[in-house]
Each structure stands twice: as structure tokens, then as C-alpha cells.
C-alpha positions in Angstrom: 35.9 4.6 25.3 34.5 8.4 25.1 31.2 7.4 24.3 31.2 5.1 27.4 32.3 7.3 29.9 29.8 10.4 28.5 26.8 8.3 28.0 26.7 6.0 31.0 23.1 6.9 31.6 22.3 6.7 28.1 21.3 9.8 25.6 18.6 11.0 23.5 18.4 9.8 19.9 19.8 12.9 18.7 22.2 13.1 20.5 23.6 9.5 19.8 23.4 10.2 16.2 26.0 13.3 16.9 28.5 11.1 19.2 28.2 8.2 16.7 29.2 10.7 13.8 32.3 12.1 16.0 33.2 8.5 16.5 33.3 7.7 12.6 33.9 10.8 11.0 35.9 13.4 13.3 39.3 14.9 12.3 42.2 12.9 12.7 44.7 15.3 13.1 42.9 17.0 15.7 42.1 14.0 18.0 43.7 16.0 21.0 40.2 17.8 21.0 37.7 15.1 20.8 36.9 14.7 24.6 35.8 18.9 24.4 33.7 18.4 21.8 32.0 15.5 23.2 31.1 17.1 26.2 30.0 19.8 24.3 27.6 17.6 22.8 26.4 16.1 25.6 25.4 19.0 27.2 23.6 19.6 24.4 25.9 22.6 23.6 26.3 21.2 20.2 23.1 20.1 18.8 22.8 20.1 15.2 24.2 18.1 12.2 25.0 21.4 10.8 26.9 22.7 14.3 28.8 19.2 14.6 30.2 20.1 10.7 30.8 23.6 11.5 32.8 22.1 14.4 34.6 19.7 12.2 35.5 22.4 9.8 37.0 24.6 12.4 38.7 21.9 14.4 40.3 20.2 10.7 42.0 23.8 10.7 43.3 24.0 14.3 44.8 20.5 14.1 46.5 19.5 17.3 47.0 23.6 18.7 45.7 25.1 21.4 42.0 25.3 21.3 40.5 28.8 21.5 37.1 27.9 23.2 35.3 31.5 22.4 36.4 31.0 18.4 35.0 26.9 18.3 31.7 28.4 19.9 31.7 31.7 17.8 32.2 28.9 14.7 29.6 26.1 15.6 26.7 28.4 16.9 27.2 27.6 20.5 24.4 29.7 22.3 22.5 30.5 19.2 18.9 29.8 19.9 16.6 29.6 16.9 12.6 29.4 17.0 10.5 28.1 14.9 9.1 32.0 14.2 12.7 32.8 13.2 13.1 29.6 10.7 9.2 30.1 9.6 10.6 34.1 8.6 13.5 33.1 6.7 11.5 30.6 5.0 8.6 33.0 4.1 11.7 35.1 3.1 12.9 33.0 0.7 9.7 32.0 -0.9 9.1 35.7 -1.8 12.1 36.2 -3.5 11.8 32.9 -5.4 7.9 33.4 -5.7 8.0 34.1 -9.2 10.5 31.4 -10.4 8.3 28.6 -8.0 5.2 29.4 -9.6 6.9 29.6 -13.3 8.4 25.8 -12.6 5.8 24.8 -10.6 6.5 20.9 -9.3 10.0 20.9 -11.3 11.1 23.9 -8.4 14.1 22.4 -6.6 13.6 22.4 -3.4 17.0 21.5 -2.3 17.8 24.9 -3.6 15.4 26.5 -1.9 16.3 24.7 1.9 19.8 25.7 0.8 18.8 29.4 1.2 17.0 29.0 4.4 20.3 27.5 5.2 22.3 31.1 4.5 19.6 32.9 6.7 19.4 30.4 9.5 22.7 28.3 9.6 22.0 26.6 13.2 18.6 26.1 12.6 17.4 22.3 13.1 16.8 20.9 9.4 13.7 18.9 10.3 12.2 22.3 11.6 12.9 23.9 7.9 11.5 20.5 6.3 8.3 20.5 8.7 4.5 21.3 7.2 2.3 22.3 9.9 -0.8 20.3 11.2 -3.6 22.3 11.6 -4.3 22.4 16.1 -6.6 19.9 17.5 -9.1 21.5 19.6 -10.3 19.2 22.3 -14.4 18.9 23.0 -14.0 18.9 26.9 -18.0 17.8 26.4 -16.8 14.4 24.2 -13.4 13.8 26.7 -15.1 10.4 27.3 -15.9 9.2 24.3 -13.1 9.1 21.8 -14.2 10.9 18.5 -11.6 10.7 15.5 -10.0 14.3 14.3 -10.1 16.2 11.6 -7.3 15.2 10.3 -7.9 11.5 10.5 -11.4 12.2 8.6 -9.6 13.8 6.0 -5.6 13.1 5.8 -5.3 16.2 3.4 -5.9 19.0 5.7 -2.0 18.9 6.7 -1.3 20.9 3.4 -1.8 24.7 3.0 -4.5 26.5 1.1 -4.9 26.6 -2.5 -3.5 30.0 -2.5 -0.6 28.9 -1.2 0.4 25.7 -3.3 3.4 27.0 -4.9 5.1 26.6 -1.5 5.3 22.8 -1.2 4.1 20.0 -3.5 0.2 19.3 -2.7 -2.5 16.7 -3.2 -5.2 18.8 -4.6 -8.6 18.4 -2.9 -10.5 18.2 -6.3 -10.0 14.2 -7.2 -11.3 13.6 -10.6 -12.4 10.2 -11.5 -11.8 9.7 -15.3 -12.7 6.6 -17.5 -10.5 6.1 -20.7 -12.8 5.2 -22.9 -10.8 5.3 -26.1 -11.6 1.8 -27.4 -15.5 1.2 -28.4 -15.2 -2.3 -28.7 -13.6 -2.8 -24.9 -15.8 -0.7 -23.1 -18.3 -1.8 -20.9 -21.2 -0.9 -18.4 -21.3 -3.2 -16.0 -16.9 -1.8 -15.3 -17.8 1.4 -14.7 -20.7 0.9 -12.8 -18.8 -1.8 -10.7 -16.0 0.5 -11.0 -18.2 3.5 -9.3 -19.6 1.2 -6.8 -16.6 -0.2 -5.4 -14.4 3.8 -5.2 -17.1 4.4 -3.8 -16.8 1.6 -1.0 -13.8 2.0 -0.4 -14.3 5.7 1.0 -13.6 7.9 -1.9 -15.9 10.5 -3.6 -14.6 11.8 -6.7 -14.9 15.2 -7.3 -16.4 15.0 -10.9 -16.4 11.8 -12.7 -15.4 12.1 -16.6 -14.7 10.5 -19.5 -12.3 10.4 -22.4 -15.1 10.7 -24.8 -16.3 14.0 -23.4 -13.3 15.3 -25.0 -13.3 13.6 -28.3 -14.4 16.8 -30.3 -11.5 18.9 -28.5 -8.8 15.8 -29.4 -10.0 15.9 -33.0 -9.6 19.6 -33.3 -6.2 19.3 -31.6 -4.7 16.4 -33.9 -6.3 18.5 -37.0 -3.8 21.4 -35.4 -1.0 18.8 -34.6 -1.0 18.3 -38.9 -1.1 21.9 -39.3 2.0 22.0 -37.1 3.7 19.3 -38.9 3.7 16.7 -36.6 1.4 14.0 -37.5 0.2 12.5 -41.0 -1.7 10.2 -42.9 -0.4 6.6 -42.6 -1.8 3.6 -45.0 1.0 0.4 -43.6 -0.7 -2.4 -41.9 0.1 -3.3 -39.3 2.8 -5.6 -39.9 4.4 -2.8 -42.0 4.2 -0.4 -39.2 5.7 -3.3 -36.7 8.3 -3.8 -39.3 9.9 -0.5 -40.3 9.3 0.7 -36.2 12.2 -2.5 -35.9 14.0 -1.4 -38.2 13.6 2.3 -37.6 13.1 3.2 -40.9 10.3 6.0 -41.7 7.0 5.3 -43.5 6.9 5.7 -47.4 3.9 8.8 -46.5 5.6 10.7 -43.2 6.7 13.5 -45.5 3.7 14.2 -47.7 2.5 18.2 -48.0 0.6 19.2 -44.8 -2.8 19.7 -47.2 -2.4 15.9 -47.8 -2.9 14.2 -44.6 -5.2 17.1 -43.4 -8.0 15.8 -46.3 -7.4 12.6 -45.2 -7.9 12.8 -41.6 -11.0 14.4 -42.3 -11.8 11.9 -44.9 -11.1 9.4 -42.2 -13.9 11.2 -40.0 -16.1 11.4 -42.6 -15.8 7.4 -43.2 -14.6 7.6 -47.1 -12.0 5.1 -45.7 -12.5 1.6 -44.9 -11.4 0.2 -41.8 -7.6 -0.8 -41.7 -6.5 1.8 -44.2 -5.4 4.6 -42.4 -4.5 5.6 -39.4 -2.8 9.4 -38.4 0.6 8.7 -36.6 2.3 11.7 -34.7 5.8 12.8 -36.2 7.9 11.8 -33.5 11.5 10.6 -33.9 12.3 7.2 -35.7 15.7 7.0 -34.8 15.4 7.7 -30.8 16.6 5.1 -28.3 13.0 5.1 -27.2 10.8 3.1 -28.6 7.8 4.8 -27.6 8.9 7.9 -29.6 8.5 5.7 -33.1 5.4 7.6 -34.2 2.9 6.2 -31.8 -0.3 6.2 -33.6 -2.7 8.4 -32.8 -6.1 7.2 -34.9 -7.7 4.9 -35.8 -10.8 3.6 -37.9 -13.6 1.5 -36.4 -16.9 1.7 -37.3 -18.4 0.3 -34.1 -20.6 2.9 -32.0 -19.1 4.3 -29.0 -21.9 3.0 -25.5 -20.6 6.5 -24.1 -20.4 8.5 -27.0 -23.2 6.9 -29.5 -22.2 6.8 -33.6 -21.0 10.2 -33.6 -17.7 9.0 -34.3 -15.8 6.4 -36.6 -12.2 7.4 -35.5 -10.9 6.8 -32.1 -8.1 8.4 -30.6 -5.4 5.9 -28.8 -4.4 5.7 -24.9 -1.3 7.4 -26.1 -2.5 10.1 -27.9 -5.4 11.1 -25.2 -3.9 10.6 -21.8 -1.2 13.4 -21.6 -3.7 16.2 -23.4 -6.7 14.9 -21.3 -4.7 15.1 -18.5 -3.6 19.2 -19.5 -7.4 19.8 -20.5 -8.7 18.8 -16.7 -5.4 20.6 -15.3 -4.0 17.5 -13.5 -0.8 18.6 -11.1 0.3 15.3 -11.2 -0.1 12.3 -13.4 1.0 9.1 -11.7 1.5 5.7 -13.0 4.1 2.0 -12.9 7.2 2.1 -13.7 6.2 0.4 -16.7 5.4 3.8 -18.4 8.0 5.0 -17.8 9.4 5.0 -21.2 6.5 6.7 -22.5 7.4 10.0 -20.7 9.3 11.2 -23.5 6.2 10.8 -25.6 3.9 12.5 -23.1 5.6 15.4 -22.8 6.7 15.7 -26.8 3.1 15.7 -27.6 2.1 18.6 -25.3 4.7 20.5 -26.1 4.1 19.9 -29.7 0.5 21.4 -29.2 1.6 23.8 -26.6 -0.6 22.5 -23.9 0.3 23.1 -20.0 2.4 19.6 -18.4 1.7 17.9 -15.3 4.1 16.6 -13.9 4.5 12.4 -14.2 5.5 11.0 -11.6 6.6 6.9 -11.8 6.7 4.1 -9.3 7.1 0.4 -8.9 3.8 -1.8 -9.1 2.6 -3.0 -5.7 3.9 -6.9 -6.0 2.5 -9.3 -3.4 4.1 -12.9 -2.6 1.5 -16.0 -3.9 -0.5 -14.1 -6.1 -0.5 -12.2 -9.4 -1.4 -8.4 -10.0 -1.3 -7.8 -13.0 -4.5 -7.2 -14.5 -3.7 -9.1 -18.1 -2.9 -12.2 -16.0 -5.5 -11.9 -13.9 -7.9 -11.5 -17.0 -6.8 -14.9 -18.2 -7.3 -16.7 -14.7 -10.9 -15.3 -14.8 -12.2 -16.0 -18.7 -10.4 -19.3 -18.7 -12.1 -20.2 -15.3 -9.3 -20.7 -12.8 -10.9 -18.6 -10.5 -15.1 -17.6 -10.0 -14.7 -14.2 -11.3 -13.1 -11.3 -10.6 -14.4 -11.2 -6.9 -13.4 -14.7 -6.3 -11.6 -14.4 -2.7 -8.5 -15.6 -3.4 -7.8 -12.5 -6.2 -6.2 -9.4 -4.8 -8.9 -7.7 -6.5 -11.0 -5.2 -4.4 -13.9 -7.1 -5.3 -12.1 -10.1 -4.4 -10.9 -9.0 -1.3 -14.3 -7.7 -0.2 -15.7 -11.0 -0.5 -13.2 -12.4 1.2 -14.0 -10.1 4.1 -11.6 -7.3 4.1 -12.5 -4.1 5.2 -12.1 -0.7 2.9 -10.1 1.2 5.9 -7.7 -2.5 6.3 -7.0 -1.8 2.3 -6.2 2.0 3.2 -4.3 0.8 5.8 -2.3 -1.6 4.0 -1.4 1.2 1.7 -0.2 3.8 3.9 1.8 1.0 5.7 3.7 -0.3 2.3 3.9 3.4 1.0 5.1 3.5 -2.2 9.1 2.8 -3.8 10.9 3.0 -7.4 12.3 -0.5 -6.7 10.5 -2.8 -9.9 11.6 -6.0 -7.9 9.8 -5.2 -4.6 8.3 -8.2 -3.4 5.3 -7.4 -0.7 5.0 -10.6 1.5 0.9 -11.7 2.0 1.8 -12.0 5.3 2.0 -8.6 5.7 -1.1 -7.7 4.3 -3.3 -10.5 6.7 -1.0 -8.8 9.9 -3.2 -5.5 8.6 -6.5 -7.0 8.1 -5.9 -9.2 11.7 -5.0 -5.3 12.9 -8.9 -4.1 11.7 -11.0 -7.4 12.2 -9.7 -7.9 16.1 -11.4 -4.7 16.9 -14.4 -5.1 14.6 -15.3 -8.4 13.6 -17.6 -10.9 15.9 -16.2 -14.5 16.2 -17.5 -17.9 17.2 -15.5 -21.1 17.6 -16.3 -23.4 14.5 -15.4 -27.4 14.6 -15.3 -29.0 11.4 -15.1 -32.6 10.7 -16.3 -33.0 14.5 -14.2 -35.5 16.5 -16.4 -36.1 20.1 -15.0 -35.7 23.2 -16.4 -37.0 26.4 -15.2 -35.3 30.0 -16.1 -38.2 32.3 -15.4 -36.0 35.6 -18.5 -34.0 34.7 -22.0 -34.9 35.3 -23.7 -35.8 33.0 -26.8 -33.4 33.2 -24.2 -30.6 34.1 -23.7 -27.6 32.0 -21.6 -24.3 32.7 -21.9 -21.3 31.3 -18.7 -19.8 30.1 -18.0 -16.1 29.1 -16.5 -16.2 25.3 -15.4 -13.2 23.9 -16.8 -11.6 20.9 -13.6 -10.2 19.2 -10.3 -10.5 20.9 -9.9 -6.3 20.9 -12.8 -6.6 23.2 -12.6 -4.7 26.2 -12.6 -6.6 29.1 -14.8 -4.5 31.9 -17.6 -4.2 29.0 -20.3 -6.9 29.4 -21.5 -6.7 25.8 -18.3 -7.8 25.1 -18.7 -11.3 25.8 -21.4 -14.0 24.8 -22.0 -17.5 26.1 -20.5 -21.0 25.7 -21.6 -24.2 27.1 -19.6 -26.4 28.2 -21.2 -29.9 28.9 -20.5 -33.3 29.2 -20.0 -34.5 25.1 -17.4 -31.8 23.3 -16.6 -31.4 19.8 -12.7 -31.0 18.4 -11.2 -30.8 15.1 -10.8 -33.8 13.1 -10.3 -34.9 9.5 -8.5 -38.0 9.7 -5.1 -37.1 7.7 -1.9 -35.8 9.0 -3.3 -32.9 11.2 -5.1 -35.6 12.8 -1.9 -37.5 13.6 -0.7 -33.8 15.6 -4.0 -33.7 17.2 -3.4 -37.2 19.0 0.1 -35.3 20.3 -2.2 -33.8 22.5 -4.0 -37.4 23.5 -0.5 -38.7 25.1 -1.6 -38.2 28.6 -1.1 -34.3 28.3 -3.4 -31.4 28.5 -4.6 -28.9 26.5 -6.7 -25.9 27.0 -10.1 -25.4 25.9 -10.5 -21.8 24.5 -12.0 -19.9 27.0 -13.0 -22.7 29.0 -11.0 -25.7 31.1 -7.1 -27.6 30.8 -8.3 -31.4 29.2 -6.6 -34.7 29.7 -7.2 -37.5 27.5 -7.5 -40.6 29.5 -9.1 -43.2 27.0 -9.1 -43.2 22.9 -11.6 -45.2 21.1 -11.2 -46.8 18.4 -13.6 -48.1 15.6 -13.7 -51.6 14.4 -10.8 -51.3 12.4 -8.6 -50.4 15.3 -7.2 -47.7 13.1 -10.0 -44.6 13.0 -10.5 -42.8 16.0 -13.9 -42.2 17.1 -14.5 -41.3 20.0 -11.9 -39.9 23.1 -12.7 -39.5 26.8 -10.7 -36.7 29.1 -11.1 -35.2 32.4 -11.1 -31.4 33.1 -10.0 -29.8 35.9 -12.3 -27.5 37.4 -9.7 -25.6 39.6 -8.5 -23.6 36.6 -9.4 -21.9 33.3 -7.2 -18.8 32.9 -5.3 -19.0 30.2 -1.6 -18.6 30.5 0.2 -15.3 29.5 1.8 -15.4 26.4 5.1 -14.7 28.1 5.0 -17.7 30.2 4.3 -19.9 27.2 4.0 -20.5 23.5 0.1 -21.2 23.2 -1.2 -22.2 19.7 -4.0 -20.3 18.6 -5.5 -23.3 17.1 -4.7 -27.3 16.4 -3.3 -26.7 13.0 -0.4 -25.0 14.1 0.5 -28.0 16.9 4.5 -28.4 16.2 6.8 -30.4 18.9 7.1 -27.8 21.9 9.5 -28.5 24.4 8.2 -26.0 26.7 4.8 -26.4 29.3 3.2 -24.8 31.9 1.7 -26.4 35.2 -2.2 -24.9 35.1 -3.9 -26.2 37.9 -3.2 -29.9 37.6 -2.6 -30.5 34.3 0.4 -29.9 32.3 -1.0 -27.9 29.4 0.7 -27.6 26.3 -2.0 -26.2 23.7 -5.0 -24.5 23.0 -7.9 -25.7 21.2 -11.3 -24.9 19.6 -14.3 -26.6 20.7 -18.1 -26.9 20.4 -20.4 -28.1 23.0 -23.6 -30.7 22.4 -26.3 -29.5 21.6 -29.0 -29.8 24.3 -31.6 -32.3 23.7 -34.4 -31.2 21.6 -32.2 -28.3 20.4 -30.8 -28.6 16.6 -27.6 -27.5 16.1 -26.7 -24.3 14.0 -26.1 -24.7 10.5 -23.6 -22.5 8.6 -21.5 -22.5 5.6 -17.8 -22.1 5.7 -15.5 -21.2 3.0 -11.9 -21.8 3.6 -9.3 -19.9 1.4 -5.9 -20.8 0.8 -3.2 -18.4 -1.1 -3.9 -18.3 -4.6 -0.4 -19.9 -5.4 1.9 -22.4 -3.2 4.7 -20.6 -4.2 5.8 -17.1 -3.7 6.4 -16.6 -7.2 5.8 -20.0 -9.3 6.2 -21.1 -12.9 2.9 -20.6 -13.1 3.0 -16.7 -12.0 6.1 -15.8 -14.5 5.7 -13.9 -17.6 5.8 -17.2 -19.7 3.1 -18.5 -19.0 0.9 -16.0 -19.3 2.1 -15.5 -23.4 
């Protein structure tokens, strides 16, 4: 009832979310008061989540007395005005007393703490003020007003956070995007990835900073494991690997964990020097057997292979594994943030014992959910097997949400990039992204971009009997539906003549298409409203060959779409019970065409690939774990 009578003419968002809050949350012992603090909110007296508490807090203690109006606006901040130069100085305050504990932390610095001081200096400031990064001003070209020129900020997204020198205020993307290639396994590695993996970064609009490799470091990751045995935290192992799989299950240590530190040092370099055959050794890191993690049961760290390395050459016959190399690779480049699936999760506990084993600076790992989308698979294990067993043409083949794939399918780099920033990114492992969504994206980019022409295949003819036979008018088709309007290169020319082509390929979409034959209209894209008057019929008195219509030359404006549910094209013709009178037809549809070719003209040839969703399902049989085993 108080909300009603207060907000007749309706109220800022804001200010909704305060009355809404007194509605559900105020005092109930002190309901006697409610109608003053409402209209102290309306006017906009009372402005703040942290006001409407203070209010609540003083109003819990008055209870149903007389209100003292000078102590409830001494108590919520009434009148307090606070700039953005007075919330910007209490912030700059508190980052210099907490200067040295921010930088010592670094990305572990909470920052609830910190907002919670601004709170003490500035009580009635507005929290999204305190939260708020500045974007750098954009200046306007009064020379370019015409022609719209995209900003800085669009051009590059990371200018919105502060200088280098000024990182330990807020958690940064650093400018310096290093593109590194895990090369740990010789026998897996191949050119033709990183090159297509270069190539197609690089399409998409990224240029690393530096591009490295894993096996740039290898002679700093052998030094290190040789001082990770002096330490006392790796050793010598000779189990197979059945042994190793067994005792890790039943967490029991390996007969050699515990030998003298001299011991497994010879080895190790016995296993550089190849004086052990392949399979006989490997050094494990001394990590913790009896942990509820799996990953901390002495991940191994080396291995033997005598195979050359293509980046690398025969330098080396021990390799490090992913394990061992990504956390230290990661502290040798100085990486603020290492980011992976949720998968890896478990192998934090790993990445962080081994650098602080060695002593190495940590980035901080940060984990979310894989990006899921309905009718396909992601996963780069499954989509390995529907490429080498030949399901699919390769990696790029269209229906793959590959890059490659995509590409070929016709998606553009900046409809990708805009896909992402639109799902963002969530610690939910179950998230299910529907394809749907990503086509609304890519429809988003290609209506502004992408040239179109009206395609008919399986041809069905269509003869308009009202129109002479030598006639033919030239209709204005639009290139891309973004187009605008008033441009004339916008537009290109359609014929529309005497003999017509529609869709037709004789099965159940055929059936809907006769819907339209029923003594109704439909509309010809960018052209006339069509009546069938007359289907003809093969000898068979079943196949359809041939259909005659009229047109009606008063009209070709296609209706709004507020007026009317038009479909876009004949495969989408369901039962509509509502129509539209256009000129003297009753249309109820909206079709492609193609006109005849003129005589002595040959008609343009081109090849059409249609692609369907990979799967039928949203997630099948097929797409589970099982069946990928």
C-alpha cells in the first residue's frame, strides 16, 4: 500500500531497490515509522544501501517512540554529499597504508578488506563509486563526427586498467600476452599445430607478445629438478608402470622413495647421459602418498625417450612432464595468472607444492568451468577420435566447434570474440551453452557484413499467368539485411519475370509448401503477394511439376513484423492462424525465389554446402563419456 501511494509515477531503479528492501526487510517493531522513511527515500533523502541499514539500525532501537527527525538524519547521513574526489581520496588513502601488505600478497590481497576501510572513511559513499575503475575520456574528432570511427577502447579493451606502476591497486590483465607451446612430449609434437596454431591466433586478432616454448627452458628444468633432489624432494624411481599405478591405489610408497640424496642424484644424471634404457627410470617428486589428492602421489617428473625433440634436436633423452614444467615455466616467464578448467583443479595442490619446494615466485591459478555447447562435443580427446576415425573431414570440418571449423563454416573472428564476452565465463562444471545462442551472435556480425542472394534448390517452376510474357521488372533486393536503406549500394537487382523458381524436394517440406497452394498467398521476398490458381501434375497424378499463380501488382511492401508472423523462409511454414490483407491477397508467408534466366543467358552455377548440428541431440549417447572410452 506505501509503495503505491509513493511511487504512482514510477521511480528510478535505485530507488525501487531501497522501497522493495523496506518492504521485506524493515523493523517490525517500529512499523509506526515506515511511512517517514519512505518519503525519505523518495525524495531521495535516503539514497544508499548503506544509509537504508544505518536507518534500520537506528529505527530497530527507537521501536515504536517518538521519532527524533534531527538524530534519524544525523544517523543515516541525510545531507551528506560525497564526490567521487572524496571516495577516490579515501581510496588512495587506504592503498597507501596497505601498499606494502598489497604488493607482498599480490592477487591473494582481499579486497573485501580493503573496500571495508574505504567504508570507515566514507560511510555514505555509493559502493559502486568505490568498486568503479576509470575509463580513460573519449576525445571526440569534430573533423570525423560523420563518419563513425571505433575508440580506443574498443581497439584495445585493456586500456580500462591502470598503468603498470600502478597494478597492485586492482587485479590486471597484463598487456604482455605470451604465447607458449608445451612441448614436453617429442613424440606428440608437430609442425604443421604450431604453425596452424600461429596462423589461426593470429586470425582471430591476437598478437602475442613473444611466442615460446617449453623446450627453451629444458636446461633451466634440468638444473632445477637436479636442485629439487638436493632438497629432498624427488628421487630415482625403477616401477613400471603398472607398479606405479598400483601402489599410487593403494597409497603405499615406492621400495626407492627413501634412498641417500647422492643415489638418485647419479642416476638422474645417468638418465641424461643415456646409461639407462628406456622404461627404467623415471625421477618422481616427493610429494605426499597419503593425501586425499591424488595428484599429490608423486607425479613423475622424467622420463626416458630416446626420440629427438623437432624443437629442441637430440640434445636431450629425458623429458620433463606437463606436470612438472607448467607451474615453474609459468614462474620463469613471470605469469600473474595461470588460468585453466575446472578439471585441474585438483592439481593446484601440486602446482603450488612444487614451487614452493624450489622456492620459485607463484601465480596465481585461477579455475573455471569448460565452455559446453548443446549438439556438439568440446572436448579435444573426443574431438580427436571423430577426426582420425573419419566421422568428420578434419579438424576444420564445419560442423566442429573448432576455430578452423568454424572459419570454414563462415564465422567471423570478431562473432567468436563476441560470443565470448557475451557467455563470460562461470565455475558451474554443468553449464550447458545452447548453439542457438552462439548462431544469434554470428546472425548479430553477418547481417551487417555479409552479402546475400536468394538461392532455390531442388527448383519447383512457377508460372504468373497475369504477367506478360516478354515482361520483366526490375526489383531492388537488398544486399545484407543491416543495410541501410537511403544507401543505393545497398541494394542489387532481381528479376522478376514470367517463369519463377521455388523450393522443392518432393518429401514432407514439400507437403507444407502446397499449404501455401490452397488458394492463399504468399509473399515473394522482396518482390509481389502470389496466388496459386492451377497445380500441375505429372503423369502419375502424384508429383508436382509445375504450378501457375497470379501476382498482384498493387503491392510489394512487406508487412511489419508486428502486424504479422512472416516466415523467413518455406522451411519453417507451421499452421498460422493469423493473416494479413496485402493488397488483394491474403498473404500468409514469405518465400525465396529465383527468376528465369533470359534467353541466351546461362544460369549461375554455384556450390552449396548445407550444415546441420553435429548431433540431433543436445547431449546424446553418443556425446557421453562412454563412448568415447
Amino acid at each position: 500500500m506505501y509503495l503505491k501511494y509513493f511511487c504512482t509515477d514510477g521511480c528510478e531503479r535505485s530507488t525501487g531497490n531501497l522501497l522493495y528492501t523496506v518492504a521485506t526487510k524493515f523493523p517490525a517493531n517500529a512499523l509506526a515509522h515506515r511511512p517517514t522513511l519512505l518519503t525519505y527515500i523518495v525524495s531521495s533523502k535516503i539514497k544508499t544501501p548503506a544509509q537504508l541499514e544505518a536507518a534500520f539500525a537506528f529505527l530497530t532501537v527507537t521501536g515504536s517512540e517518538d521519532l527524533d527527525i534531527s538524530k534519524l538524519e544525523e544517523a543515516c547521513g541525510v545531507g551528506v554529499e560525497v564526490s567521487e574526489e572524496d571516495v577516490e581520496h579515501a581510496v588512495n588513502g587506504v592503498f597507501e597504508e596497505k601498499e606494502s601488505a598489497i604488493k607482498e600478497q599480490r592477487y591473494r590481497t582481499n579486497v573485501g578488506d580493503l573496500i571495508a576501510h574505504v567504508r570507515k572513511k566514507q560511510p555514505w559513499a555509493d559502493p559502486k563509486t568505490v568498486k568503479k575503475k576509470e575509463k580513460p575520456v573519449k576525445v571526440e574528432d569534430k573533423s570525423t563526427t560523420e563518419e563513425q570511427i571505433p575508440s580506443e577502447e574498443e581497439l584495445n579493451p585493456y586500456l580500462i586498467f591502470p598503468a603498470p606502476e600502478e597494478n597492485y591497486k586492482v587485479y590486471t590483465v597484463a598487456d604482455e600476452r605470451y604465447c607458449r607451446y608445451d612441448d614436453t612430449n617429442p613424440e606428440a609434437e608437430k609442425k604443421e599445430y604450431i604453425d596452424h596454431i600461429e596462423e589461426i591466433v593470429s586470425w582471430m586478432g591476437w598478437k602475442p607478445f613473444k611466442i615460446t616454448y617449453t623446450s627453451d627452458y629444458f636446461q633451466e628444468l634440468f638444473d632445477l629438478a637436479v636442485e629439487l633432489i638436493r632438497r629432498g624432494h624427488a628421487y630415482v624411481d625403477h616401477q613400471t608402470g603398472d607398479e606405479i599405478k598400483e601402489y599410487r591405489e593403494k597409497k603405499m610408497n615406492s621400495p626407492w622413495r627413501e634412498r641417500p640424496i647422492s643415489e638418485p642424484l647419479k642416476l638422474f644424471y645417468d638418465m641424461k647421459h643415456g646409461m639407462i634404457e628406456e622404461g627404467k627410470a623415471t625421477l618422481r617428486m616427493k610429494q605426499d602418498m597419503q593425501s586425499d589428492n591424488f595428484n599429490m602421489f608423486d607425479l613423475i617428473a622424467y622420463r626416458i625417450k630416446f626420440t629427438p625433440h623437432p624443437h629442441a634436436g637430440d640434445k636431450w633423452c629425458i623429458y620433463p612432464s606437463y606436470d612438472y614444467v607448467h607451474c615453474i615455466v609459468d614462474s620463469l616467464e613471470n605469469i600473474t595468472h595461470s588460468l585453466c578448467t575446472l578439471e585441474f583443479e585438483t592439481r593446484r595442490a601440486s602446482y603450488y607444492w612444487l614451487l614452493d619446494a624450489l622456492g620459485l615466485y607463484q601465480p596465481y591459478v585461477w579455475e573455471y568451468s569448460r565452455l559446453n555447447i548443446t549438439n556438439t562435443v568440446m572436448s579435444k580427446r573426443k574431438l580427436n577420435r571423430l577426426v582420425t576415425e573419419n566421422y568428420v573431414d578434419g579438424w576444420d570440418d564445419p560442423r566442429l566447434m573448432t576455430l578452423a571449423g568454424l572459419r570454414c563454416r563462415g564465422v567471423t573472428s570478431t562473432a567468436i570474440n563476441s560470443i565470448v564476452r557475451g557467455i563470460g565465463i562461470t565455475r558451474s562444471d554443468g553449464s550447458m551453452t545452447h548453439l542457438e545462442r552462439l548462431e544469434y551472435h554470428v546472425r548479430e556480425e553477418l547481417n551487417k557484413t555479409a552479402s546475400r542472394a536468394m538461392v532455390v534448390l531442388h527448383p519447383l517452376k512457377v508460372v504468373i499467368t497475369n504477367l506478360e510474357p516478354s515482361s520483366v521488372i526490375d526489383l531492388d533486393a537488398k544486399k545484407w539485411p543491416d543495410a541501410p536503406v537511403d544507401d543505393a549500394s545497398s541494394y542489387y537487382k532481381v528479376d522478376f519475370s514470367l517463369s519463377l523458381y521455388w523450393y522443392s524436394d518432393g518429401n514432407e517440406r514439400f507437403k507444407r509448401l502446397l499449404w501455401a497452394c490452397s488458394g492463399k498467398a504468399v509473399l515473394l521476398r522482396y518482390a509481389f503477394p502470389v496466388k496459386c490458381t492451377e497445380v500441375v501434375l505429372s503423369d502419375d497424378k502424384k508429383t508436382v511439376i509445375e504450378i501457375h499463380a497470379e501476382y498482384d501488382p498493387d503491392k510489394k511492401t512487406k508487412p511489419k513484423a508486428n502486424q504479422v508472423f512472416l516466415m523467413s523462409c518455406i522451411f519453417n511454414v507451421t499452421a498460422i492462424s493469423v493473416s494479413l490483407c496485402l493488397g488483394n491477397f491474403v498473404v500468409q508467408g514469405v518465400l525465396h525465389w529465383v527468376a528465369e534466366p533470359s534467353p541466351g543467358v546461362d544460369p549461375l552455377k554455384v556450390e552449396v554446402r548445407l550444415f546441420d548440428k553435429l548431433f540431433r541431440s543436445e547431449v546424446g549417447d553418443f556425446i557421453s563419456d562412454r563412448c568415447f572410452k
